[in-house]
C-alpha positions in Angstrom: -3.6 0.5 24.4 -0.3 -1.1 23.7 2.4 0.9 23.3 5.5 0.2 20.7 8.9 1.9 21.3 11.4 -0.4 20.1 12.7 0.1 16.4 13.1 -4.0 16.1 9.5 -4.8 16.6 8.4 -7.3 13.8 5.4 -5.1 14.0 7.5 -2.5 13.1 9.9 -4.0 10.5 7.0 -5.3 8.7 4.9 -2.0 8.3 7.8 -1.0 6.9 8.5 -3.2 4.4 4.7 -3.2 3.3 5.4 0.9 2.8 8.7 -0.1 0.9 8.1 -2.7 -1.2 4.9 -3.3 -3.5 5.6 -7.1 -3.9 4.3 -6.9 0.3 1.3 -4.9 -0.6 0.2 -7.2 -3.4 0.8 -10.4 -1.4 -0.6 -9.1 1.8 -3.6 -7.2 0.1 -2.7 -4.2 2.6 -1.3 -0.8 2.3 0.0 2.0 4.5 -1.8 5.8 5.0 -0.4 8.3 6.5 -2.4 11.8 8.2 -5.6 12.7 9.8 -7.2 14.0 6.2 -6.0 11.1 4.0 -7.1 8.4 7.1 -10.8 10.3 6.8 -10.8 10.1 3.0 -10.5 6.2 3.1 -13.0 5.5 5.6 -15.3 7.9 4.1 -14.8 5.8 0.3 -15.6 2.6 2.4 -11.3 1.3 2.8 -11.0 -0.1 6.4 -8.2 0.2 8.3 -6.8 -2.5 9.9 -4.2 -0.8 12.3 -4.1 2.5 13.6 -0.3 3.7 14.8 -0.4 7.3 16.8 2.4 9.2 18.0 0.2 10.9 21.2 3.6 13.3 21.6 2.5 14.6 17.2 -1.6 13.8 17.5 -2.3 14.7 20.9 -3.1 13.3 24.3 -6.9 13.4 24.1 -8.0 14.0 20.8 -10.1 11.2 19.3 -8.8 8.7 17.2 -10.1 7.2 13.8 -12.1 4.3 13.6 -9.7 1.0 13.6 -9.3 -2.6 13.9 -6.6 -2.0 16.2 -4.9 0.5 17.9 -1.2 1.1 18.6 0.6 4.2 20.2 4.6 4.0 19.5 7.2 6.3 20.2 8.1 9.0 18.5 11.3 7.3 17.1 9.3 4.7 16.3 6.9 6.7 14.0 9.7 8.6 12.6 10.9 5.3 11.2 7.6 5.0 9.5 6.7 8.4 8.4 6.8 8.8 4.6 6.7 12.2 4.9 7.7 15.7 6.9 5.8 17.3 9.3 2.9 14.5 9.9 0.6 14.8 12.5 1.2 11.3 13.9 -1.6 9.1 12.6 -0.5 5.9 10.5 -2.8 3.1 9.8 -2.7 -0.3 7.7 -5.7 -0.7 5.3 -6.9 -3.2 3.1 -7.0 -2.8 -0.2 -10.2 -2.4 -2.5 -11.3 -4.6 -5.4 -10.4 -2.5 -8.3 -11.7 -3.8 -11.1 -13.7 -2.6 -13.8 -16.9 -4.5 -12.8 -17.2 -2.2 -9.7 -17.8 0.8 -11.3 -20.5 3.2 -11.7 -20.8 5.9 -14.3 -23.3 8.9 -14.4 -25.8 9.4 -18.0 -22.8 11.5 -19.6 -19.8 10.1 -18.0 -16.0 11.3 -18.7 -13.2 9.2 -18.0 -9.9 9.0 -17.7 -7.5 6.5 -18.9 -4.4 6.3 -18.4 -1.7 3.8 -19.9 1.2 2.6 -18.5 2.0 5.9 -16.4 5.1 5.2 -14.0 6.0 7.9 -11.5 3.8 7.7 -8.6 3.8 11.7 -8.3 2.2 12.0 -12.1 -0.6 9.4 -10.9 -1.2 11.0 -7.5 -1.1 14.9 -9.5 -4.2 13.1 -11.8 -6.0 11.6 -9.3 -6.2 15.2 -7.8 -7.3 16.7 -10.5 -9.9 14.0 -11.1 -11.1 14.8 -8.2 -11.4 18.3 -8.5 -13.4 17.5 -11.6 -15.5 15.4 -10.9 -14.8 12.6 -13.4 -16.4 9.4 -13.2 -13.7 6.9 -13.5 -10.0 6.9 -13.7 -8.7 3.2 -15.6 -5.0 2.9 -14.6 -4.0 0.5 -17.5 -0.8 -1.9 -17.9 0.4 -0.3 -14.7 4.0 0.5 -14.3 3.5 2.0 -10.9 1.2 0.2 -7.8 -1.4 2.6 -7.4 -1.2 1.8 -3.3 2.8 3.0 -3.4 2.5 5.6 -0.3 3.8 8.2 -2.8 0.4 7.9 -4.8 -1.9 8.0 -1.5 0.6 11.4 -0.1 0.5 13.2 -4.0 -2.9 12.8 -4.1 -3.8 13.7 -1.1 -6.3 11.3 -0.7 -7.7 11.1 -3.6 -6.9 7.4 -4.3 -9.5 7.5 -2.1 -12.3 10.3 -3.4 -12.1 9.0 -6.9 -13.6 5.3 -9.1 -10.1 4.0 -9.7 -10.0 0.6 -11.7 -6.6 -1.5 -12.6 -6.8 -3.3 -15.8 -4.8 -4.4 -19.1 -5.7 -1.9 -21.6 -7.8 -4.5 -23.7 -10.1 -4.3 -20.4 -10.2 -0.9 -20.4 -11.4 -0.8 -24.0 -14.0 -3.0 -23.8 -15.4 -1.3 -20.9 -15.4 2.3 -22.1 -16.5 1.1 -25.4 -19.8 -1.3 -23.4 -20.4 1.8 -22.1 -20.8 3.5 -25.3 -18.2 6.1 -25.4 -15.8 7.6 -27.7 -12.4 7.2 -27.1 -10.0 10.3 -27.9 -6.1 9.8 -27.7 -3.6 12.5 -26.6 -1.0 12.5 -29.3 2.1 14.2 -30.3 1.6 14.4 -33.8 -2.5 14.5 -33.8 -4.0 16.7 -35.9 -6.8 18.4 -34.1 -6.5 20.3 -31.7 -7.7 19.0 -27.5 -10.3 22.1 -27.3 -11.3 21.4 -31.4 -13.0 17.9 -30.1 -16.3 17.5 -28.9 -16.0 16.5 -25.2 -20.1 16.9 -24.4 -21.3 13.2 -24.5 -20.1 10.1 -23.1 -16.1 9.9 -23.6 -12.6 8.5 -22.4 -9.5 10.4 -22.8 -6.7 8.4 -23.0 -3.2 9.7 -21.8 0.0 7.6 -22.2 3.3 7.7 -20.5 5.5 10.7 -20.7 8.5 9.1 -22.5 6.9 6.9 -25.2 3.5 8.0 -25.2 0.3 5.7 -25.8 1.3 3.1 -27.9 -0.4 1.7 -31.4 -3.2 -0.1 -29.4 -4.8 2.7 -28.4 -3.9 5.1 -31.2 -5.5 2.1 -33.8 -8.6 2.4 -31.6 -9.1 5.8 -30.8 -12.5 7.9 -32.4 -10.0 10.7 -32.6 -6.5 12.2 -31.4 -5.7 15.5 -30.2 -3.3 17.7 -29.2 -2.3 20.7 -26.8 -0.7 23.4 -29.1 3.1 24.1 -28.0 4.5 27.2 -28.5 7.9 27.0 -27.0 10.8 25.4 -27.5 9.9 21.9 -25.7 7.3 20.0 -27.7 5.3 18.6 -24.4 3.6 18.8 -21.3 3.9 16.9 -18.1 1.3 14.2 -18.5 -0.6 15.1 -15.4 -0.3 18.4 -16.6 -1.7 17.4 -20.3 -4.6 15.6 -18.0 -5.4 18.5 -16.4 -5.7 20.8 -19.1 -7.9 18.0 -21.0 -10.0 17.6 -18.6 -10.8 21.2 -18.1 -11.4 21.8 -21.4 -14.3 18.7 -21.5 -15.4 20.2 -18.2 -16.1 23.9 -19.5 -17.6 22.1 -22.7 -20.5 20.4 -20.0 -20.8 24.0 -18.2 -19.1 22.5 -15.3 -22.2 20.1 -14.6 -21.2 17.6 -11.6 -20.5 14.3 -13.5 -19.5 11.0 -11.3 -18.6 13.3 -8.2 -20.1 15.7 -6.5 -17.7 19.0 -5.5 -16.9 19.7 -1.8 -15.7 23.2 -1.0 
């Protein structure tokens, strides 16, 4: 196996730069995964990996590696330089990125999806990827994005569950006519709604449609909603996180369906 120790390897420079920058990822069509569990997640939702990178001095002298194209060991300096994140155990790959659009995916009889318009901070996507995840929903539309869904920060805050979950980028135009060809209502999370999230029937087919935390979802998705709701606020601040409003959401329509698997099936 060859063996990388110099911080000046092209190798190197460019794994970095595909980490850093998402014009590399969207010319290359790659993206880079760090750790043992988020490595497994990919292969098991069908991403390949093109390179593997181990630290043996972090992952061990003998323990088996993932399946890869390729496979590198470098130095630990070396996979410092790459690392994204503290106290990895010294797996890294490259991985090519999935089709994601809308056309690939698969809904159950009573889906629920999520749909999310122009969210930006890679931590708010990765928190509602988890929790979509834990759920069980069937599909998560990332609409107008604002933030590359393959940013490392996504893949790390979701802790693999880029990977676990139907994810599908689109303009929200797309995203309409696909929730609406699959028959099912759309309900908007709004400041100024005026029923309340756990008021709404979330038993049949729907899409909840979440909105960026500063502006909010904008008129194309409020003109088309079925309905809007609402989380009451009691305190001073008149808002939630939005992967916080998600969550709460999408508990709500999951206690409404008796916590029935929908598009995922729970592992524990």
């Amino acid at each position: 196996m060859e063996t990388i120790a110099s911080l000046q390897n092209p190798r190197v420079k460019g794994i970095a730069a595909l980490a850093d920058k998402a014009r590399e990822r969207r010319e290359s069509g790659l993206f880079v995964l760090e750790g043992a569990r988020e490595l497994g997640l990919a292969l098991q939702g069908g991403y390949r990996l093109q390179t593997l990178l181990v630290c043996r001095e972090l992952w061990g002298a003998h323990r088996p590696l993932p399946v890869a194209a390729q496979h590198l060991e470098v130095s630990p300096a070396v996979f410092e330089k790459l690392a994204y994140r503290a106290g990895s155990d010294g797996l890294l790959a490259v991985a090519e990125q999935k089709d994601l659009r809308t056309e690939r995916l698969h809904l159950s009889g009573n889906p629920f999806v999520l749909v999310l318009e122009a969210v930006e901070k890679p931590g708010n996507l990765g928190a509602i990827l988890r929790t979509a995840d834990a759920a069980g929903v069937d599909a998560v539309l990332v609409c107008d994005p604002q933030c590359d869904v393959y940013n490392p920060n996504v893949v790390r805050s979701s802790v693999g569950c880029l990977f676990t979950n139907q994810v599908a980028c689109c303009t929200s135009g797309e995203a309409l006519a696909f929730v609406r060809g699959q028959g099912l209502r759309v309900l908007a999370a709004e400041l100024q709604a005026s029923r309340w999230y756990h008021e709404a029937d979330m038993r049949s087919p729907c899409a909840v449609v979440v909105g960026a935390e500063a502006d909010g979802l904008t008129d194309f998705w409020l003109a088309n909603a079925d309905a809007r709701i609402k989380i009451p606020m009691r305190g001073a601040i008149d808002s939630l996180n939005v992967s916080v409003s998600t969550a709460v959401i999408t508990f709500e329509a999951m206690r409404q369906r008796g916590f029935s698997s929908g598009g995922q099936t729970a592992v524990g």
